[in-house]
N, C-alpha and C positions, 0 to 999 in steps of 0.2 A: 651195260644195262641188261641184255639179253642173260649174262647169269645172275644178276642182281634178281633179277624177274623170276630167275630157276628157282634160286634157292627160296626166295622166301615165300615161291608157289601160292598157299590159297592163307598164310600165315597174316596172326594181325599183325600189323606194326604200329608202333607206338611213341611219340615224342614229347618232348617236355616244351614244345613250341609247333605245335602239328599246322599250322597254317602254314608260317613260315619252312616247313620241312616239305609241306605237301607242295607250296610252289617251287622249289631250287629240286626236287624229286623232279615235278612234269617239264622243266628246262629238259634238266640232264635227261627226262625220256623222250623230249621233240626233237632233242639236238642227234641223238640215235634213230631216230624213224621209227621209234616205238610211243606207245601209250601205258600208263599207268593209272586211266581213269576207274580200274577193277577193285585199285586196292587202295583205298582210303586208310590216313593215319588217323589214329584214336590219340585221343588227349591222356600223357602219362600220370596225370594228376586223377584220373580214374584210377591208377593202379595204386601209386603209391603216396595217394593224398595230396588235398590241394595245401597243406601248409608243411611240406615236403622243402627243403632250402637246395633239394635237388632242380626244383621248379623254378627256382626264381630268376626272373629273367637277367642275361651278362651274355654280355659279348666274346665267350671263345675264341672267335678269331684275331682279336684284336692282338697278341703277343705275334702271330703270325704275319699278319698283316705289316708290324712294326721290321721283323728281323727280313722281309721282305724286302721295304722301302730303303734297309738301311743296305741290305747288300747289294742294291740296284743301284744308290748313295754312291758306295764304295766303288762299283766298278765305274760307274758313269768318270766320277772322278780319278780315275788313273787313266 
């Protein structure tokens, strides 16, 4: 967190779901003894439009999630 915090200094940052980013961000910064209440994320659909199919909301982690449960699956069962 402390270089996450370096590098992106006084820079905006920006997500295609900024609520959801700004909370799992102030997790990951209480779980380090840091704060992250300086740097607000901006909505990416100011940059690159709100009918953008970059924006539209999906679940990313779900393929991860899956090859997870299954290699957990796998060992449990041997």
């Amino acid at each position: 967190m402390e270089r996450f915090l370096r590098d992106v200094e006084n820079r905006d940052l920006f997500s295609d779901n900024p609520d959801f980013d700004a909370y799992w961000l102030a997790m990951l910064a209480d779980a380090a003894g840091t704060s992250v209440q300086a740097h607000k994320i901006g909505d990416a659909k100011h940059i690159i439009g709100p009918t953008s199919s970059l924006c539209e909301p999906r679940h990313r982690a779900e393929a991860d999630a899956r090859a997870l449960a299954a290699a957990f699956a796998s060992r449990k069962a041997t």
